[in-house]
N, C-alpha and C positions, 0 to 999 in steps of 0.2 A: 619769629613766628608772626604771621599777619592775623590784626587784630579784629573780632569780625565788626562789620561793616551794619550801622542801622541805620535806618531815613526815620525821621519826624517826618509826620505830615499835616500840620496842624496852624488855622488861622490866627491863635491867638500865640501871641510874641510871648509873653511869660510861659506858655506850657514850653514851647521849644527850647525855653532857654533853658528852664529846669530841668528836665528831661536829658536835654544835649550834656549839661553839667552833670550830673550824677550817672550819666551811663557811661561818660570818660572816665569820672572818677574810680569806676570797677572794673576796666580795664576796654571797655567796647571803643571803637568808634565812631560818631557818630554827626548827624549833621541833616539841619533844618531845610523844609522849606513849606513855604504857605496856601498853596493849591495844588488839586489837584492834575492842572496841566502841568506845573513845574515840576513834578513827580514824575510825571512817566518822560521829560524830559529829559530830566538828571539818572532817571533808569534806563534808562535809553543810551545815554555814554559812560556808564560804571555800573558792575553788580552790587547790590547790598543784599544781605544776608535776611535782616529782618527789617520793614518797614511799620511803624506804629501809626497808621492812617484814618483820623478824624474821619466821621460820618458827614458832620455839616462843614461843606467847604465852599467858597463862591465860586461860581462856576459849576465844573464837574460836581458832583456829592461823590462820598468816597465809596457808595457803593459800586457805581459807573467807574473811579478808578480801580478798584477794587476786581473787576471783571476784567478791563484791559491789562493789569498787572498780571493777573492768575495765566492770561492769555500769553502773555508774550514774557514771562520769569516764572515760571512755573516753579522752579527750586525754590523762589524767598517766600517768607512764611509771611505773612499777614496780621497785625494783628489792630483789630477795630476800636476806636473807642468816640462815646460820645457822652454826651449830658443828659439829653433826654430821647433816647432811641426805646421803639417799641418792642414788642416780643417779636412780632412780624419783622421787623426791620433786622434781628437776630437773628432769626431764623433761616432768612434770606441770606444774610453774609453768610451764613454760614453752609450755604448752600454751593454762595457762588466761589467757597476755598477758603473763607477765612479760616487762621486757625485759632484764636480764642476773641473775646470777646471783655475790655474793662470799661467803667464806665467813668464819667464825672462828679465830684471831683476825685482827681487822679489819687488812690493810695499807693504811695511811691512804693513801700512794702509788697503789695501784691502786684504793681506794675512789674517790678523785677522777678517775681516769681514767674510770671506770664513768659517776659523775657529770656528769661534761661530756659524754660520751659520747650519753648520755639526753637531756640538755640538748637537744644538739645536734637529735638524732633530734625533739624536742619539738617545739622549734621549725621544723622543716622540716616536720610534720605540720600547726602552727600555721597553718603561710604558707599551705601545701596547701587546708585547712580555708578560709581570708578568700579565696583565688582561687577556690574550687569556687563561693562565695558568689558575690564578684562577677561571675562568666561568668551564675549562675544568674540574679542580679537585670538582667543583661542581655538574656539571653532568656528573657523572661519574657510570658506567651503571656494576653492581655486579653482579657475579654469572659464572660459568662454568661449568652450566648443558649443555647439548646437545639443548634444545628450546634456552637458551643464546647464546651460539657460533652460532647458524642459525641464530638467531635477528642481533648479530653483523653483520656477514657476507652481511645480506643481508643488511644492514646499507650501509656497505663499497661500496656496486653496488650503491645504489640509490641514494645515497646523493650527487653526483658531478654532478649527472644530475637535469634537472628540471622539471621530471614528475611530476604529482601531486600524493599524498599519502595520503588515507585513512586508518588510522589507528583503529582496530578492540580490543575492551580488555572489560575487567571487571573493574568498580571502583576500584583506587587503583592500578593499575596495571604497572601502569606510562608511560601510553601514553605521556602527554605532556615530560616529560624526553627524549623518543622517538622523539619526534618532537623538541626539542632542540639540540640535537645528530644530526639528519640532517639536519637542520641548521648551527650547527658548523664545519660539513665537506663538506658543501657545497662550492660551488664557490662566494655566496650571502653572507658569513662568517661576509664580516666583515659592511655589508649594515643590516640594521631594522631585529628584529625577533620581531614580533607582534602579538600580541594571543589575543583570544575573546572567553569568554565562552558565548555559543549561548542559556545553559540556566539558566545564571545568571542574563539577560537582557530583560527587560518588552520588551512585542510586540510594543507596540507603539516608542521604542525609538530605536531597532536594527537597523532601515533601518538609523537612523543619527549616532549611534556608527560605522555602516561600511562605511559609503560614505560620510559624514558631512551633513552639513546643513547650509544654507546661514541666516545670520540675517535676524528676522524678520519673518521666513518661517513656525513659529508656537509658540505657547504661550510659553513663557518661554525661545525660543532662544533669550537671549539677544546680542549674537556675533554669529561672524562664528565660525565656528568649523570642524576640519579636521577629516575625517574617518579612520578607522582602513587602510583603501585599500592604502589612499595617503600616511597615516604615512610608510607603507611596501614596498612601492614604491625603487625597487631593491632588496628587501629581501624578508623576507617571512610573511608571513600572516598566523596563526596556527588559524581554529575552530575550537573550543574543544567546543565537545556534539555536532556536525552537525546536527545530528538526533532530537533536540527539532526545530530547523529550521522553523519559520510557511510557508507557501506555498507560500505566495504574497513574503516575503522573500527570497526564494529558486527561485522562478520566476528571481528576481534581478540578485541574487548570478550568478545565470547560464550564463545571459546576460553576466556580467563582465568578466567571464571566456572565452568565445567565443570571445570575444571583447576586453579586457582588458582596457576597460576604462566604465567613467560613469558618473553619473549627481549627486552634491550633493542635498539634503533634500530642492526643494525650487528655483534651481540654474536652469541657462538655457545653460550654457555651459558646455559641457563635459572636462574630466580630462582624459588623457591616462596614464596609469600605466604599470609597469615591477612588476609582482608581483608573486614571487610561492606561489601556495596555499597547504599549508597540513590541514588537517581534520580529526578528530577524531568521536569516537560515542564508546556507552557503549549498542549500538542497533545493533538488527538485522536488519541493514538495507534492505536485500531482502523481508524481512514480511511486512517491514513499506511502502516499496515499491507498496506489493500488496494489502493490506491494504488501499491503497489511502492517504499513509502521508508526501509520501515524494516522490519527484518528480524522475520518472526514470531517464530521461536524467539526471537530476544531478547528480543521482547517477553514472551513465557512465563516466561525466566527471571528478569526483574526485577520482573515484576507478582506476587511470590508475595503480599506485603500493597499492595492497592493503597489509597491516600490522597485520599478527596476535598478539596480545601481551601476553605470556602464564600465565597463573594464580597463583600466589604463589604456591598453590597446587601439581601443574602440575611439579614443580620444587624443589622439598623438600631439595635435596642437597644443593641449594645455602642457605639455610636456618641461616647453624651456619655460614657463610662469612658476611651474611645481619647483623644477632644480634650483631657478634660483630664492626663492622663497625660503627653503629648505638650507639652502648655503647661509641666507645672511640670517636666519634663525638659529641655526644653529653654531652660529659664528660668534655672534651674538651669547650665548648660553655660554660658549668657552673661553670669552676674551677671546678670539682671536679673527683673524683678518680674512674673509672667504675668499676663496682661488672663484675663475673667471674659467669659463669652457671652453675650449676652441671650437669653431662652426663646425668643422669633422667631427669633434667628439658629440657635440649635442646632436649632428645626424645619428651617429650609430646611437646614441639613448632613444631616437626616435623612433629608429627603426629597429630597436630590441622588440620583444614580444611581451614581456614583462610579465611571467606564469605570478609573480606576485605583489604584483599589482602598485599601489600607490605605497603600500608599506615597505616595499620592497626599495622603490625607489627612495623612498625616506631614508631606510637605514645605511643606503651607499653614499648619500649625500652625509650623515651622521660621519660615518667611517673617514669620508673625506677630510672634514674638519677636522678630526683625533688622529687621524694617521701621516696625513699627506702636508710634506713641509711648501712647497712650492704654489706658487700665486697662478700658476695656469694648467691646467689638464688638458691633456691631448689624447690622443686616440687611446695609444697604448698604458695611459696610466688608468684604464677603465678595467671595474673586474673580468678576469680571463671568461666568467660565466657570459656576458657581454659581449666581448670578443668573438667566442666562438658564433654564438648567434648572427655575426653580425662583419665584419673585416674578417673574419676567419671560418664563413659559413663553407663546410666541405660539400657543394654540391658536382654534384656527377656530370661530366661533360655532356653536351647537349650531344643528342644525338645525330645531328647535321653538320656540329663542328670538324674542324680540318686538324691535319695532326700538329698544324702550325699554332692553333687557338690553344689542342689541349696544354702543348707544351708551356703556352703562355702563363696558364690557370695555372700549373704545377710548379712554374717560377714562382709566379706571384704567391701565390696561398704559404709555400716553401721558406720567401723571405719574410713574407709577414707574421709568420710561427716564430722567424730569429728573433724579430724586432720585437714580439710580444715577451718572448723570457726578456731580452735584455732591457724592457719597457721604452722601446723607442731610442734607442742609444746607437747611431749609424756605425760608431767606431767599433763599437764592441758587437754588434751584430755580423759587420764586415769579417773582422776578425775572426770570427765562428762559424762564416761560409765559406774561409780562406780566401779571399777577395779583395782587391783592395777599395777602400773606403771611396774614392772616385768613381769607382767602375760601379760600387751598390748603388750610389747615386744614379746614373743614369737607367739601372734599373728599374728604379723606382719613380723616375720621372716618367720611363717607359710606361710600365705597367700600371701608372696613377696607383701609386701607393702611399698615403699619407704620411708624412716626414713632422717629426716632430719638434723640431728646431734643438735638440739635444746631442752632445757631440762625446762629454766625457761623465755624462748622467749625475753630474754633482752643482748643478742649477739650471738656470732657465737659460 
């Protein structure tokens, strides 16, 4: 286990060395030097954890180092001391990051308390710092088509503010990823991000999953129970599917939002809340509008940033960055080694239509990894769902074609049905058109029918 790391910074040769000695002695390591240019010099080619840096130093003073440290190590803790420094001159370090404050002469006692203290404080910013990372590389938002770079963008306007956002997509599309995105660049970052699908939740129990409910206030509340709104209280509050919303519902919701506070399920006193609200829907909400289902005014009050989210479809390009992302993620997760595409097969994923979207392509890339023993995929090891859309679209002959084209179409479509049962396996396809395996061949060079380099379907 690496031992943490402290800088002296101090002109007098006796403090350093006492200091240096007793902070090895409890396990730290540690190490001197006597201004403060040589500070930011020796922080400049190694981190330290905690730096204990003298106010009067030749040269720089350690408030001036004190600023450039904060500036350029923002993670190491600071901690000041002098002999005869003012209130103002405390107040100031402590302005400019320091984090505590000992003075002369040094009580070794409360030095080390100071010490751990920072420690401590370090390390909880450390942990802070690798979980902000990992949520980040969680949601992390793929693709550099032209609708992406606009999605970003307008990410980067709306997330420091605290309008409200309704978010506009198709199943699959990754609204909620969108609403954890600005959340995570919000100002509320490091306060609750709280999500409610509005319809995954019987009618009878929404109004106590959003605002709680006081014991006793209905069959089966055996306790209180806090609502999604109090748990969000500083952060954010995401509904996802706003649009299944029942009206007595959206009645409430609206209240809350004008008012930002409310009564739980039963309660007689009201609660006030700080809460941003984002919202999602896989609806048109202007029809459900007129329609009678969903209430105008609320709709006014949540569409203040409204969110398109563009359709796999609509963005074909990001298509082979999504697959393989997906492959070594999830390859990753299983132990195991991810399969590589063939240029065929990643066209027919380009050219599916994808009714569901990014999630969709997620779970076939999932299934890949859990099912699929071999290191390369080709056409025909793609889902039949795939297929049909796509090497196997039955379309109707043109109406100008010759009886020589149609015939062609009805070879080709004919053998590429065999090859899909037999997933690409020339021999056993031949065999099942009674053919012989030469003659399928030139078939298929005829009719550009993608061959999958498989002969007795038992490896590559």
């Amino acid at each position: 286990m690496t031992r943490p790391a402290i800088l002296i910074v101090d002109d007098e040769q006796g403090v350093q060395t006492s200091l240096q000695g007793i902070l090895e002695d409890i396990g730290f390591e540690a190490q001197g030097v006597s201004s403060g240019e040589e500070c930011l010099t020796l922080m400049g080619k190694r981190e330290f954890d905690i730096v204990l840096l003298d106010i009067w130093l030749p040269g720089m003073d350690g408030l001036q180092v004190l600023e450039q440290v904060r500036r350029a190590h923002p993670l190491a803790s600071v901690i000041m001391i002098s002999g005869h420094a003012s209130i103002e001159t405390a107040v100031r370090a402590t302005k400019l990051g320091a984090f505590d404050f000992v003075e002369k002469p040094l009580s070794l006692e409360k030095t080390l308390v100071v010490v751990k203290n920072a420690l401590h404080q370090h390390q909880l910013e450390e942990e802070n710092r690798l979980l902000r990372e990992q949520i980040e590389q969680k949601y992390v938002m793929l693709g550099d088509s032209v609708p992406m770079q606009a999605l970003r963008q307008q990410i980067a306007f709306a997330a420091p503010t605290n309008g409200r956002i309704l978010i506009f997509g198709e199943n699959g599309t990754g609204k909620e990823l969108v609403a954890h995105l600005l959340h995570l660049h919000s100002q509320r970052r490091d306060f609750p991000f709280i999500e409610m699908n509005c319809a995954a939740i019987p009618e009878e129990l929404i109004e106590s999953e959003l605002f709680g409910h006081i014991k006793g206030s209905f069959t089966g509340a055996s306790e209180d129970k806090e609502g999604k709104f109090s748990q969000a209280d500083g952060g954010t509050l995401f509904l996802d599917e706003v649009g299944d919303m029942s009206p007595k519902t959206q009645a409430k919701v609206l209240r809350v939002l004008e008012e930002q506070r409310f009564t739980p399920v039963g309660g007689s006193s009201p609660i006030k809340v700080d809460v941003r609200v984002i919202a999602s829907t896989n609806k048109i909400l202007e029809k459900e509008v007129e329609l009678g289902n969903f209430r105008e005014d609320l709709y006014y009050r949540l569409n203040v940033i409204p969110f398109q989210i563009p359709p796999l479809r609509e963005r074909r390009e990001d298509i082979p960055v999504l697959t393989r992302y997906f492959l070594d993620d999830f390859g990753q997760r299983y132990g195991r080694k991810p399969p590589t595409l063939t240029p065929k097969a990643m066209e027919c994923l380009e050219n599916y239509p994808w009714p569901g979207n990014v999630r969709e392509l997620r779970n076939i890339m999932e299934r890949f990894i859990i099912m699929y023993p071999h290191q390369r995929i080709d056409v025909f090891e793609l889902p039949e769902s795939i297929l049909r859309r796509t090497v196997l679209a039955d379309d109707e002959p043109a109406e100008d074609s010759t009886l020589q084209s149609a015939r062609e179409k009805f070879e080709r479509d004919y053998i590429l049905q065999r090859l899909a049962e037999h997933k690409g396996n020339v021999a056993r396809a031949a065999q099942s058109l009674g053919i012989e395996r030469s003659h399928l061949y030139r078939k298929m060079k005829q009719l550009d029918i993608p061959y999958s380099g498989r002969e007795n379907g038992d490896g590559e």
